[in-house]
Structure formats: structure tokens, C-alpha cells
C-alpha positions as CSV (number, residue, x, y, z in Angstrom):
1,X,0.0,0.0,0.0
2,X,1.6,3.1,-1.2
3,X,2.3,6.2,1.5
4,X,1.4,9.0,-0.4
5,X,3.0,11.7,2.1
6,X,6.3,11.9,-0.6
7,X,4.1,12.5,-3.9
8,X,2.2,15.0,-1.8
9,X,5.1,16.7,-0.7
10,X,6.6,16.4,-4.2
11,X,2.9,17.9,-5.3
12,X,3.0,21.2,-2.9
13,X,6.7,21.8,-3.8
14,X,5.6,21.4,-7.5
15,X,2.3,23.5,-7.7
16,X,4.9,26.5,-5.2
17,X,6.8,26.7,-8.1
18,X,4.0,26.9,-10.3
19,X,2.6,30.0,-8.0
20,X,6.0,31.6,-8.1
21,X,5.8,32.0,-12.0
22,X,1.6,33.4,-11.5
23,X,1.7,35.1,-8.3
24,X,3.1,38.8,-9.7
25,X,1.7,38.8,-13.4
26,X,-0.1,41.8,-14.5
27,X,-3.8,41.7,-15.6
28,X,-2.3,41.4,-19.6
29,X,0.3,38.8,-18.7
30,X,-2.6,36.5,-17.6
31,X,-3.9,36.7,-21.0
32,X,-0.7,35.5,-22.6
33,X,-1.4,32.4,-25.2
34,X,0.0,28.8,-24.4
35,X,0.9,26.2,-26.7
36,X,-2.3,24.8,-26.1
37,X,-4.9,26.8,-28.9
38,X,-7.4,29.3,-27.6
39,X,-5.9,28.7,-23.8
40,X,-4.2,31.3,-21.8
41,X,-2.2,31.7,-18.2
42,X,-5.5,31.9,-16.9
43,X,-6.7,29.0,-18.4
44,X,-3.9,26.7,-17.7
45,X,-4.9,28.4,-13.9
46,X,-8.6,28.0,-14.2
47,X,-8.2,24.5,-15.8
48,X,-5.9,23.2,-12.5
49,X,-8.3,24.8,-9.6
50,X,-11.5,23.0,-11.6
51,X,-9.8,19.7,-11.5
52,X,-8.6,20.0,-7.8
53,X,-12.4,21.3,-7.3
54,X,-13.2,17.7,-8.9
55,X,-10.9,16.1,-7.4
56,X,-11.6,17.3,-3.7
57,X,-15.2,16.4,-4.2
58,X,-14.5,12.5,-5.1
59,X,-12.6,12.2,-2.0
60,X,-15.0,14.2,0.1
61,X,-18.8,13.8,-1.1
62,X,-18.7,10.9,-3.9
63,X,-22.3,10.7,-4.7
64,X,-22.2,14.6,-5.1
65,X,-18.8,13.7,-7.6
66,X,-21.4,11.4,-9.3
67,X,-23.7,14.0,-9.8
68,X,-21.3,16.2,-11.5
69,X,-20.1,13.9,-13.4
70,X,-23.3,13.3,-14.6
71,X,-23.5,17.2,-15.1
72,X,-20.5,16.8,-17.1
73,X,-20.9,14.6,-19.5
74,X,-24.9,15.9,-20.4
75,X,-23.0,19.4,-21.4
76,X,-22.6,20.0,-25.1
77,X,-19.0,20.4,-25.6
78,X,-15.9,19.6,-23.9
79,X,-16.9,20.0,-20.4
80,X,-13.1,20.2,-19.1
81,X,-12.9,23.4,-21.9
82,X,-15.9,25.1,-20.0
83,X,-14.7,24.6,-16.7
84,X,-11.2,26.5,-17.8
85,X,-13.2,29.1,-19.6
86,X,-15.3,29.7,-17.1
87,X,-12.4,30.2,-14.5
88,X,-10.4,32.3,-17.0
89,X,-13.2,34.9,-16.8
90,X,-12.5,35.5,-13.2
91,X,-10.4,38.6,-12.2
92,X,-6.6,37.5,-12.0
93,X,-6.5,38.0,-7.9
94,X,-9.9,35.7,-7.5
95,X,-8.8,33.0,-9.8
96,X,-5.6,33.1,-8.0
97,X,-7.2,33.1,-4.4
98,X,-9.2,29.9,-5.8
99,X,-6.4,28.0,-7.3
100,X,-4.3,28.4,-3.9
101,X,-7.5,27.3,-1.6
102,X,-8.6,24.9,-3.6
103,X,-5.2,23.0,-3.7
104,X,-5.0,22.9,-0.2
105,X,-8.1,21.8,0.4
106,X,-7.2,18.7,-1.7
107,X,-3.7,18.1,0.1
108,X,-5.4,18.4,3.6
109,X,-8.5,15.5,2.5
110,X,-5.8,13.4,0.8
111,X,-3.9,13.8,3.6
112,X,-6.2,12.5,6.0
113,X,-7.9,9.7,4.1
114,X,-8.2,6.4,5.4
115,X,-5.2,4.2,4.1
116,X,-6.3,1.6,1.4
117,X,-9.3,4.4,0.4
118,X,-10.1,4.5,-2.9
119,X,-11.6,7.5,-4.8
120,X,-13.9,7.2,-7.9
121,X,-12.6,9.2,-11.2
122,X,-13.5,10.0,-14.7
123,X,-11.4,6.6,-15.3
124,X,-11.0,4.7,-12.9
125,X,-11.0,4.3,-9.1
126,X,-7.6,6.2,-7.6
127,X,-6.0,5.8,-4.1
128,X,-4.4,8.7,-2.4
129,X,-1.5,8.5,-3.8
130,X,-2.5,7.9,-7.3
131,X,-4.7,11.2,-7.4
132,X,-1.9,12.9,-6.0
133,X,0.3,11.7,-8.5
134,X,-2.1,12.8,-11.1
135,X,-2.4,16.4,-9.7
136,X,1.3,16.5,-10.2
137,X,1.6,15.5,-13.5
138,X,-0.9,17.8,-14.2
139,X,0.4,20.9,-12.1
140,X,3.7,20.0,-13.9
141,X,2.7,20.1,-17.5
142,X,0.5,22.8,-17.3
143,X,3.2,25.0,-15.7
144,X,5.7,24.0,-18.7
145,X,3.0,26.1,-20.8
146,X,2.4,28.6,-18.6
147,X,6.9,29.1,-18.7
148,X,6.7,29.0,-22.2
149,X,4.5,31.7,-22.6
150,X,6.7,33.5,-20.3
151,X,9.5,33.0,-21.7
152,X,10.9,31.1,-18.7
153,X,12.9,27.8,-18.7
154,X,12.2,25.5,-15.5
155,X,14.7,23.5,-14.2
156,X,13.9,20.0,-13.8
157,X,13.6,18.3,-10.8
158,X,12.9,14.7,-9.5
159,X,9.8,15.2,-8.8
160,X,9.5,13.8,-12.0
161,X,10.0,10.2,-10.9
162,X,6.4,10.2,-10.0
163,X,5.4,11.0,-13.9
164,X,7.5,8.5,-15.2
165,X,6.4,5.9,-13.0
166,X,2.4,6.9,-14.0
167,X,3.8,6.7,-17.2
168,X,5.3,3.6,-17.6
169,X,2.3,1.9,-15.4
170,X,-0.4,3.4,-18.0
171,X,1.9,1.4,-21.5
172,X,-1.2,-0.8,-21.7
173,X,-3.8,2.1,-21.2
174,X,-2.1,4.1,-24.3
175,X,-2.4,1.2,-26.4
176,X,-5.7,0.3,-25.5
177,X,-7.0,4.2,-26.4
178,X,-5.5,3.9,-29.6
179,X,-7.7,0.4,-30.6
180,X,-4.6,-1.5,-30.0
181,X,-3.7,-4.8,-28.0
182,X,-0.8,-4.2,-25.2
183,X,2.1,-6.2,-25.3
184,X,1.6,-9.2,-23.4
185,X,5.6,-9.2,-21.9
186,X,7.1,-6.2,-20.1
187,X,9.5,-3.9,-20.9
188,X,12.8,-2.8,-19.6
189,X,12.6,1.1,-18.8
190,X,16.0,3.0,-18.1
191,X,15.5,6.6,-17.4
192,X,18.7,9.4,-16.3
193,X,17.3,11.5,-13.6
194,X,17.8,15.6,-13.6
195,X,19.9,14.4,-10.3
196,X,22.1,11.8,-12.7
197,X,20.2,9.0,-10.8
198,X,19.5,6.2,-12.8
199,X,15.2,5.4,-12.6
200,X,14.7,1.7,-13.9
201,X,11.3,-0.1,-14.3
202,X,10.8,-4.0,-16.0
203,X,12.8,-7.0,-16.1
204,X,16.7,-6.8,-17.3
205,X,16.5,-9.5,-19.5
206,X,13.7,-7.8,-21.4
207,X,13.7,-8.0,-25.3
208,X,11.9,-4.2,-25.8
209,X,13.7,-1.2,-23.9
210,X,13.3,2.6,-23.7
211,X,16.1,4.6,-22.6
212,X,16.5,8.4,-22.2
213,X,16.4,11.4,-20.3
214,X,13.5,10.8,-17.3
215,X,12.9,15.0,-18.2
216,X,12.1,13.6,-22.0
217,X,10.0,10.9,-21.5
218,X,7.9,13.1,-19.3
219,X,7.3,15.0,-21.9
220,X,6.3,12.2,-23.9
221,X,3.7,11.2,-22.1
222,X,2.1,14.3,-21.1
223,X,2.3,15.3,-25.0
224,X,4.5,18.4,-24.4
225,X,6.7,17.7,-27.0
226,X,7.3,15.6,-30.5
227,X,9.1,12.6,-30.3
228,X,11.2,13.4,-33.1
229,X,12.6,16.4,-30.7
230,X,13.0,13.8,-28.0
231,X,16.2,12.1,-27.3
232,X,14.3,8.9,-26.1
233,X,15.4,5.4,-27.5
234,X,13.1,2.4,-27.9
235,X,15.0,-1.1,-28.9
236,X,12.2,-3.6,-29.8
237,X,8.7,-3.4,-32.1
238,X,6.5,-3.2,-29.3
239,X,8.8,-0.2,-27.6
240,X,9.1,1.3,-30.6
241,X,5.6,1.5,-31.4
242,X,4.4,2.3,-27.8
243,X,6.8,5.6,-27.6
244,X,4.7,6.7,-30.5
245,X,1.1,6.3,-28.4
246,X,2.3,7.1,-25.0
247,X,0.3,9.2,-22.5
248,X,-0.3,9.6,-18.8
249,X,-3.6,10.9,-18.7
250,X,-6.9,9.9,-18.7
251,X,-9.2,11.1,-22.2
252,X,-9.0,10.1,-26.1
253,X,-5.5,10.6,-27.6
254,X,-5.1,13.8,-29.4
255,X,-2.7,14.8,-32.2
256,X,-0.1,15.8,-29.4
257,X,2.4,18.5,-30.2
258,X,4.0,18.7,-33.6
259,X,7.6,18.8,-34.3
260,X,9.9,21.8,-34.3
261,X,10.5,23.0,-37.5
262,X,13.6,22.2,-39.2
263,X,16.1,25.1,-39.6
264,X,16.2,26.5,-43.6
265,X,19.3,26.3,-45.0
266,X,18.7,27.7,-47.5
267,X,20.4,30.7,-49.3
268,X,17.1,32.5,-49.6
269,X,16.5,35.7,-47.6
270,X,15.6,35.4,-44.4
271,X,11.7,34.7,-42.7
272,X,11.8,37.6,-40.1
273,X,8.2,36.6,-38.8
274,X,7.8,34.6,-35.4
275,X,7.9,31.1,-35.8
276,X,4.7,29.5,-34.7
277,X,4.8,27.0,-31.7
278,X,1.2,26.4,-31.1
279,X,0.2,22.8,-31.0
280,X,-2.7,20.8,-29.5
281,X,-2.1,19.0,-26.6
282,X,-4.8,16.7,-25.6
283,X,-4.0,16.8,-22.2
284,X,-4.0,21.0,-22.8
């Protein structure tokens, strides 16, 4: 039975930094675009407070968590886009105020649930530690967009051993989104730390490997970047083809993000317009 005090901890350190990069914008740096189309600061805000509403509510009040997700999937459209719209329309100190309550709320609950306790989902059932987990990876890849519209690179930290073991442990989920069967035999996973630590998941012997940066393969499966960009190595069919459906999160796969764009070499005048690095995230 997993303890989920470190992910929590990992969790609050994570979603600190997060509020660092928020906590002093301007009213006109909240609308800033993201990577993800139509979405700004605010939204990337809006759309982490709504899930931690969510989330708080399954482990607090589940037939209420039923309700709403009852609500949620009667509404015409993407209900997860309303919730960040809705949010984003709040003044920039409310939404703020919200975000930081309504995590804390979450850590406290998760905190104090029974050990074993299970929590109902839009997938399935989570313990403690898993929701926490999920509220990292979250917190995590929606501040990468947030820093990219700022301009700011974050230095990695690992905290991200807690993505990369959700992602390894969802392999069979991707390929069962995408209509296809999971390998019946395991992998071998070898993943370099930010610290130089060396994170390793699977058997030894295994025929199909992945190895990498543990700060690339997050991005993998949370759809934050190409694999083509990626410096991420899969030895076997099977690993091959599952680096190309990975994700960590629950929904449909999307068309991810698309690959940078090759440097012209060219002896043609220069493009002085702003390359464009919008791309659709399904996990936004």
C-alpha cells in the first residue's frame, strides 16, 4: 500500500513553483497564449483549480462527484474546456485566491484519508497516492505552458520520478485508447534523472527497452513535446511503437504536439516573422 506523504510533498513543492511564475503577473500577462490553442495563463490556472475542485469532491462527497459527473458529461462540448473558460473569466486575484485554496483543500483531504481508500474518477478508481500523482503531472505540465509563454525555462527536478512511473504503469492504457492490443511481456525502462540517478522499471533480460532522459520521456507522455525532438530510445517493435502512443492521462488521444520546425538552410532571404509553436495538446 503506497504512502502518499512523498508525492504530496513532491505535489505542494511542485504547484509552489507553479505560483512563483503566477503570483506577480499583470492583468495582460494573464492573458498570454499557451501552446495549447485558444488557452491562456488563466486558463492553464482555471483549468488546474477546476480539476482540484473535482478532485476534492470525489474524496469528500462521492455521490455529489457522481452528480457532477453526470452534469459533465450531459453538457454540449468539452466540459473540461468550459470549466477552464469559465475560470479564466474570473479577475486574475480571484482566480488566484481559488487555485491556492482549492489545492490545499485537496492536500489536507488526501492527507487525511483512510489508508487503502479508494476514490472514484472519470477513469478509474484512484487511491491517495495515485490522485496525488495525477495532480502533479498535471500541475507539472501545465506549468511547462504557462513558462513557455513567459518566456521562462524551469529546471527540472525529480519530482518527476512520479510522472514517469504513471507513465510507464499506464503502457497498456495508451495502447488500449488507440484500438490496440498491449504487449503481453514487459519492458525494460532506463530513465537518467535531472539528479544523474538512474530510474529503472521492467525486467533486465527484457527484449523491448526505452532509454532516455527521465525530463524527456515526461514530456512524452504528457504530450509536451514531439518525439522526433525527443532524445528517447526504444530497442524492440512493441517499444518502438508504444513511444509513438504514450500518454499519462486519462481522455481520447489527441494529435499531441507537432515537431519543431527544421532550420532552412537555404540561401534565400531570411523569414523575419515569429515562428509559430502552437500545437494541440490533448492533455492541454
Amino acid at each position: 500500500m503506497a504512502d502518499p506523504t512523498p508525492v504530496l510533498d513532491d505535489l505542494r513543492a511542485e504547484s509552489d513553483e507553479l505560483d512563483g511564475l503566477v503570483a506577480e503577473l499583470t492583468p495582460d500577462q494573464w492573458s498570454l497564449p499557451t501552446p495549447a490553442p485558444g488557452w491562456t495563463i488563466a486558463h492553464q490556472i482555471a483549468h488546474l483549480a477546476w480539476t482540484d475542485r473535482s478532485s476534492l469532491l470525489a474524496v469528500t462527497d462521492q455521490d455529489a462527484f457522481a452528480r457532477a459527473v453526470e452534469k459533465a458529461l450531459a453538457e454540449l462540448g468539452d466540459f473540461v474546456d468550459n470549466g477552464a473558460e469559465e475560470g479564466a473569466r474570473k479577475p486574475p486575484a480571484r482566480l488566484l485566491a481559488d487555485w491556492r485554496a482549492g489545492r490545499e483543500a485537496l492536500e489536507d483531504a488526501l492527507r487525511a484519508a483512510p489508508a487503502g481508500a479508494r476514490f472514484p474518477w472519470y477513469g478509474p478508481p484512484m487511491s491517495a497516492a495515485s490522485m496525488a500523482t495525477a495532480r502533479l503531472m498535471e500541475t507539472w505540465a501545465h506549468g511547462l505552458d504557462v513558462a513557455d509563454a513567459l518566456g521562462v525555462t524551469r529546471a527540472p527536478t525529480d519530482r518527476l520520478r512520479h510522472i514517469v512511473r504513471l507513465g510507464v504503469r499506464t503502457r497498456d492504457f495508451a495502447f488500449g485508447v488507440h484500438g490496440q492490443p498491449a504487449p503481453f511481456e514487459e519492458f525494460r525502462v532506463e530513465l537518467r534523472g535531472p539528479s544523474g540517478a538512474l530510474w529503472t522499471y521492467g525486467p533486465e533480460d527484457a527484449t523491448d527497452r526505452v532509454t532516455g532522459p527521465a525530463l524527456d520521456f515526461c514530456l512524452l507522455v504528457t504530450q509536451r513535446a514531439n518525439r522526433a525532438d525527443l532524445s528517447l530510445r526504444a530497442e524492440g517493435a512493441d517499444a518502438d511503437r508504444w513511444l509513438d502512443l504514450a500518454q499519462a492521462f486519462a481522455g481520447p488521444p489527441g494529435a499531441g504536439r507537432p515537431p519543431k520546425a527544421e532550420p532552412d538552410t537555404s540561401e534565400a532571404e531570411p523569414d523575419t516573422t515569429e515562428e509559430d509553436t502552437t500545437g494541440e495538446g490533448p492533455a492541454r
